[in-house]
Each structure stands twice: as C-alpha cells, then as structure tokens.
N, C-alpha and C positions, 0 to 999 in steps of 0.2 A: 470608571465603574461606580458607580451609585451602591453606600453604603457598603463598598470593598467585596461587594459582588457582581459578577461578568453577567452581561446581557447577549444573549445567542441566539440568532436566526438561523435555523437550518432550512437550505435553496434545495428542494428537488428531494420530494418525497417517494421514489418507487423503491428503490436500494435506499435513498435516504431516511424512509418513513423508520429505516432502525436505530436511530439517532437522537431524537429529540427526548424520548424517554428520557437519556441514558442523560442529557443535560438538565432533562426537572429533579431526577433524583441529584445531582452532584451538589454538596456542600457549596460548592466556592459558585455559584449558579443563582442570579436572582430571579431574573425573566428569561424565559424561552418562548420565541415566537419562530411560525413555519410558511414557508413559499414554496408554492404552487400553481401552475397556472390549468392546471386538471382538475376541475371541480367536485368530481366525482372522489377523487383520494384525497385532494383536499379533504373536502367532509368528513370521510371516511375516519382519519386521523385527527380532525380535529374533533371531532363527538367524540373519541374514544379518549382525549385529554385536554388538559387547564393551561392552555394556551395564552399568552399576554397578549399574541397582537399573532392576524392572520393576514400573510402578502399574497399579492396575486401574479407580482412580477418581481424579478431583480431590481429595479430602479427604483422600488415601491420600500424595498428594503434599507439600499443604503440610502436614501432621503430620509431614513428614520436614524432615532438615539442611539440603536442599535451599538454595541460595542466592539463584536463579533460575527462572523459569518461562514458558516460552514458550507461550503458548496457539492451538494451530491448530483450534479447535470451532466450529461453527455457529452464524450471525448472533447468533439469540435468545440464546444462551446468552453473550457478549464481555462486556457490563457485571456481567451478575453473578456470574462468575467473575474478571475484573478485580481487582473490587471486592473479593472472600474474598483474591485473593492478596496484593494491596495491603495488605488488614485483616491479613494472616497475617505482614508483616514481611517478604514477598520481593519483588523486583526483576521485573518483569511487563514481557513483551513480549507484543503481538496481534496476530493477521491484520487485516485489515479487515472492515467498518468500525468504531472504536470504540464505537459504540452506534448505538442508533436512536431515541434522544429526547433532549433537550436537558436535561432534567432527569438523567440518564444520563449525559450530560456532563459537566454540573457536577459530580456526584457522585464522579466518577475522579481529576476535577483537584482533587478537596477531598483525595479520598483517598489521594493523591498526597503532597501538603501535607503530610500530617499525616504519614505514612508515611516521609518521609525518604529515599522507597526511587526507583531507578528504575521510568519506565513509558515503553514506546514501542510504536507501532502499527507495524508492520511493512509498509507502504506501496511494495511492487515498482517501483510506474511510476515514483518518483523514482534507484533506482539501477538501472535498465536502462542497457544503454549506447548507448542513442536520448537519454536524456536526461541522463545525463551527459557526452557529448555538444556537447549545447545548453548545460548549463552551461558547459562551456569556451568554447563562444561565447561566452558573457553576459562571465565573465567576460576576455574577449581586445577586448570593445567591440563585435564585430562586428555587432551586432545596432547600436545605438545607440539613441536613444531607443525604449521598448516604446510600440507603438500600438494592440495590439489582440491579444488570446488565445483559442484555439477548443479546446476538447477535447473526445470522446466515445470511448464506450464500449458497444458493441454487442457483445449475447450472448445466445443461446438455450438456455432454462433449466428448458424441457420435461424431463421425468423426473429431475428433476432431488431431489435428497431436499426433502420436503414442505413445510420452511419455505419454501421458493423459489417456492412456489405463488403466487402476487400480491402477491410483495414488489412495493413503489412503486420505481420507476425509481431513484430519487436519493437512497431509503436509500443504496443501494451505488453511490456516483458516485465515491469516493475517486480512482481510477485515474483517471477522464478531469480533478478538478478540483486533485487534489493537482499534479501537475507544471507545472499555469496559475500558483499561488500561490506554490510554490517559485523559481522561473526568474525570476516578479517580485519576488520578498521581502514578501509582503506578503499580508492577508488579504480574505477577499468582506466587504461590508459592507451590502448589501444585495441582494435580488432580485425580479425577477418570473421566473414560470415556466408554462410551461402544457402541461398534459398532450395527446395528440395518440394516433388511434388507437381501437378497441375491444378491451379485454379482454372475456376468454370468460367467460359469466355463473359458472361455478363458480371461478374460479381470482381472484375479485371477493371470496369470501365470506369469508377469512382475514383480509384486512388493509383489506378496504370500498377499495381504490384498483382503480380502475376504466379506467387506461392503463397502456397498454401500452410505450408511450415519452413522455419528459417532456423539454423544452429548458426554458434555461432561460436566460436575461442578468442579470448578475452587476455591480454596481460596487463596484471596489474599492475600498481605502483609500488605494488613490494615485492621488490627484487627476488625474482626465481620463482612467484606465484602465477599461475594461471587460472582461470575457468571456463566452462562450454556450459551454454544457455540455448536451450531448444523451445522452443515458443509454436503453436499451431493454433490455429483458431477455424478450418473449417478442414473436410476431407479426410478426414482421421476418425479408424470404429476407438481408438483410446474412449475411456469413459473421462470426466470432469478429474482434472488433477493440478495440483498442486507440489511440488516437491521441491525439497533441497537436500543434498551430501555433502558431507565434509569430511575429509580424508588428512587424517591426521597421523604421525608418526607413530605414535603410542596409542588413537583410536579414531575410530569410523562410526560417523552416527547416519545413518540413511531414514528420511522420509519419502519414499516412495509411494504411499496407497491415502486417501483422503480419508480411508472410514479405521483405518490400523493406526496403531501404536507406530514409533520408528522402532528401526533394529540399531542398536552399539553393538559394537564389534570394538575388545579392548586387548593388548599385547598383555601376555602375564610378566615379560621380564622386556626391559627400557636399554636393557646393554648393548651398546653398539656390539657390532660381530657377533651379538647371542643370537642361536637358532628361536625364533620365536613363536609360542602356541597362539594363538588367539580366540576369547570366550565371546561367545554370542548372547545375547541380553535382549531381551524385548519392555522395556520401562516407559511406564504410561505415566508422557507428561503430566507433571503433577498443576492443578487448576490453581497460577497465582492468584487468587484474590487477596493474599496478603498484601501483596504491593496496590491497594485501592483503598479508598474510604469505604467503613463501611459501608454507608450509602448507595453505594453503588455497585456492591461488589460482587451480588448475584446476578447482573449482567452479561456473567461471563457463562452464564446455563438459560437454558431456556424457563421460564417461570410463568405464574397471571401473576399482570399487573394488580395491582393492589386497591384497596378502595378508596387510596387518596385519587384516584385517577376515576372517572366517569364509569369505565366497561369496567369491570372487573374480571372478565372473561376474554380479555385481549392477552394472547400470548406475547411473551419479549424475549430477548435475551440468546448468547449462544453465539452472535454472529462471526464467521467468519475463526471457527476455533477458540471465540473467547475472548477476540483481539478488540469488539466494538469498545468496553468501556476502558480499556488500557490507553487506547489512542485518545478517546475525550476527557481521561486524565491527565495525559500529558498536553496536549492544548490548552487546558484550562489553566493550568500549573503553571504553565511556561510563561503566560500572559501574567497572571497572580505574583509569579515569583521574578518578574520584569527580566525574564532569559531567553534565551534562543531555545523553542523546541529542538527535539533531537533529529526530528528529518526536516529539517529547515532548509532555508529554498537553496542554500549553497547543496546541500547533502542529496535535496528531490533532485536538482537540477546533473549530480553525479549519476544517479541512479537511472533518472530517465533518459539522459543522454547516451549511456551507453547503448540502449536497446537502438535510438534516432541513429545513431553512426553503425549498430548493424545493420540494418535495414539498407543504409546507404552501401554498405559492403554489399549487403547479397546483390543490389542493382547495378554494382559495379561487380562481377564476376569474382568475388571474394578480394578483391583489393583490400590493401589492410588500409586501415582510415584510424585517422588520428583524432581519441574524443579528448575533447577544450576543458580546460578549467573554469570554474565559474567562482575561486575564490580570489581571483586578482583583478 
C-alpha cells in the first residue's frame, strides 16, 4: 500500500457502478481505478468521476500495481476470476455467490491459503440495517435461546442477461441463508431440499434444473437448531423480496416486506411454566452510520455526489438497505488492519455451499446431502 493507503479496482460496473464512489470517499483509499469492457457505462461513470486508471478488461487490471480488486461480474464468471486475482498476489472481494460447485469452493479457500492475500464475498443481507438490527438484539439477549430460523428470497429474473436463464434456485440463496447463519454463529451441516413448481421447457436447457423455486431444511451445527430457506427466481406473481425470521424463546423479530419496517414480537414474563403474553412492536432499523468513517457514512442514503466529484448531479448511495459502505468498510479494514474479513472465503464458502448441496437435494428427490467443511 503506497503511503499506508489501499489502491482499488472495481471489475464490472452495471450493479458494480455503486461502488467505486463509496472507495474515493474512504479515508484508508488512495487510488480508485474502474473495469469495463462496455464502453458506453464505462464513460458514463468515468465522466461523472476522478478515476486513477481506466481498464478495459480483467488482465489489464491485475498486470497493473493495483493492490486490491473488487469483482461485481456475472455468476459464471466469480470463481475463475477470483481465482486469477488470488493467483495475481491481490486482495479480492466478490458479489455473490462465491461459486457454484463445491469444487470452486475448495479451490478459492486453497487459493486463498496459499495467497496470503485477503478474500471476501460481499454479502449485503448481513449489513443491512434489518439485520444489523437483529444483531443488536442477539447480542443485547433479547432473543434468548434460538429455536428456529426461516429465510427467502424471491425475484423475477425474466430478461434478465442469459446466464439467469434456469439458474437452480439455491445457486443464489446467499441472501436468504447468509443472515440464518450469521445471527446464529454457526454453519448448515446438512439438508434435505426439494424443488417445487414447473420451469418453462426452454429456460430448463442451460443448467438441466427444472424448478422453479426450491425450499429447503437445513440442520445446523448447533445442536437442536434448524432452518428452511425458500429461494425462487422465475414463475412466481411474489413481488422482489428479501427476508429473514428468527424465532427466539423470549422474541421473534420478522422481516417479511422489502419497503416495511420488521415486526418484534417479545414475551412479557421469561418464566419457564409462565402463561405468556406477547407485545408486538414495529421498530425502524435505526441507520448505523456510527459504525463508519465519517467520510463515508452518508452512503448509507441516497444523496448528489458532491463537487469534489465532476457531475454534481449524479445520485449515490442507499444500496441494498444501506449495506454498500458497511461491506467496503470492512474490506478496506480488514486489509488495513492485516485480519481476516468477516465473510472470508472459509465463512462465503459455508454460506454458499449450503444453498450448492440444496440444489443437489432437490435433484436427488430430497435426499439429505452432507455439506463439507472448508476449514480443514
């Protein structure tokens, strides 16, 4: 890092183009350069800001000093780009999900190892402020013992670009299974799953999965825990959703609706054998910007960029609940403060594996499947 500040390319500016802002504003940030091989959004983004260095491909990237690389490019394409950045000696962040086979898996966290370097999946639904949130519950007790976890993720994925064509449901489950896993500390250790639904015979013939939404029940590594993860990506009037539940002995916090508040749901009396009432609550996430630099910390709303920036009329900010500059703060950190990000390739490779070995259930007629560790 030149003068004990990080140097960052961000790969794949369509979802990506919300990211690069959010690395010129970070203190701990000396260069930000952006890759693109669309010329047209290229442009776009780079007129609207003060750019070090503009790529036109991946190779273009890590050939350069680059210290860091953030990759926001399409499914197929996560592990074996990963993997060149990793081989290249730099520090790799990714969208979701980190691969789509288990073998893919393994191969990040070897490369990882060997590498020395950071890697983290860039996983929104754990710093939303729905679900940071719920961590403050966990840890305040309020929940008290965990008895039970629900997550899903519904989205229509019609025209969407081509690989999305009969992606299987729980390739991409990260969002509804990463915030069940985080909240409990702990990983899926096995499942049954089963597919539900018909896919349309053409949108069948890229990936042979043949539902169109998959649930799935999940046991965890902590004894007496379960959870069911519902995932749908085509064939469904559901509108865009997001959610997670957690069902707790003393309370119940539900995110159900993407534009509402959750509902808590809390026991008034903890007595075993007490009859108990239960109060219902509607509490709007409160927006951590405390835990950011100031720098950065209006990120978490929508805003115009500023007139250190070219456009001054370029809207930012807001992404994904709030979660964009949460994640490129702990990235930057993580590397800064020489530690393992918190969704680091052992922790992406739990999360996204569990959804890989449903998918594998629902193909095997709900067979239960045993998902691997990746910290041995």
């Amino acid at each position: 890092m030149a003068g004990g500040k990080l140097s960052v390319v961000v790969v794949g500016l369509h979802f990506g183009g919300s990211f690069p802002h959010i690395y010129l504003d970070h203190p701990d940030v000396g260069r930000v350069a952006v890759c693109e091989k669309d010329e047209a959004r290229l442009r776009t983004l780079s007129e609207a800001f003060d750019f070090a260095d503009v790529f036109h491909d991946l190779d273009e990237a890590l050939a350069s000093d680059y210290d860091a690389i953030h990759l926001v490019s399409g499914i197929p394409d996560h592990a074996r780009q990963t993997l060149a950045v990793l081989n290249a000696g730099k520090h790799c962040a990714c969208t979701v999900p980190m691969a789509t086979s288990i073998e893919d898996l393994r191969a990040i966290v070897a490369a990882q190892r060997r590498s020395g370097k950071n890697y983290m999946m860039m996983e929104t639904t754990v710093y939303t402020r729905q679900f940071l949130y719920a961590q403050e519950l966990k840890r305040q007790g309020r929940f008290g013992p965990l008895q039970f976890l629900r997550g899903a993720h519904y989205q229509c994925m019609e025209k969407w670009p081509p690989y999305w064509a009969g992606l299987p449901p729980m390739w991409y489950a990260t969002h509804a299974v990463a915030p069940l896993l985080a909240v409990a500390e702990t990983r899926a250790a096995r499942v049954h799953c089963f597919g539900s639904g018909h896919l349309r015979t053409e949108l069948q013939k890229q990936y042979g999965n043949p539902f169109p939404i998959e649930t799935a029940i999940f046991q965890l590594e902590t004894p007496g825990l379960a959870a069911e993860v519902t995932r749908s990506l085509f064939h469904s009037a559901r509108p865009y959703m997001e959610s997670f539940v957690i069902y707790g002995e003393n309370a119940c916090y539900e995110w159900q609706m993407e534009d509402q508040a959750p509902m808590l749901f809390e026991a008034t009396s903890v007595k075993p054998g007490e009859i108990r009432q239960v109060t219902t609550s509607q509490p709007v996430p409160p927006d951590r910007q405390d835990l950011l630099p100031p720098e950065i910390a209006r990120h978490t709303q929508v805003f115009k960029a500023t007139s250190k920036h070219k456009h001054i009329s370029f809207d930012q900010g807001g992404g994904h609940h709030g979660s964009h500059p949460h994640m490129v703060h702990e990235f930057v950190r993580s590397i800064v403060e020489g530690r393992k990000p918190w969704s680091d390739a052992v922790t992406a490779a739990n999360w996204t594996a569990a959804g890989i070995c449903a998918h594998q259930s629902a193909m095997q007629g709900g067979e239960t499947v045993e998902i691997p560790r990746f910290d041995v």
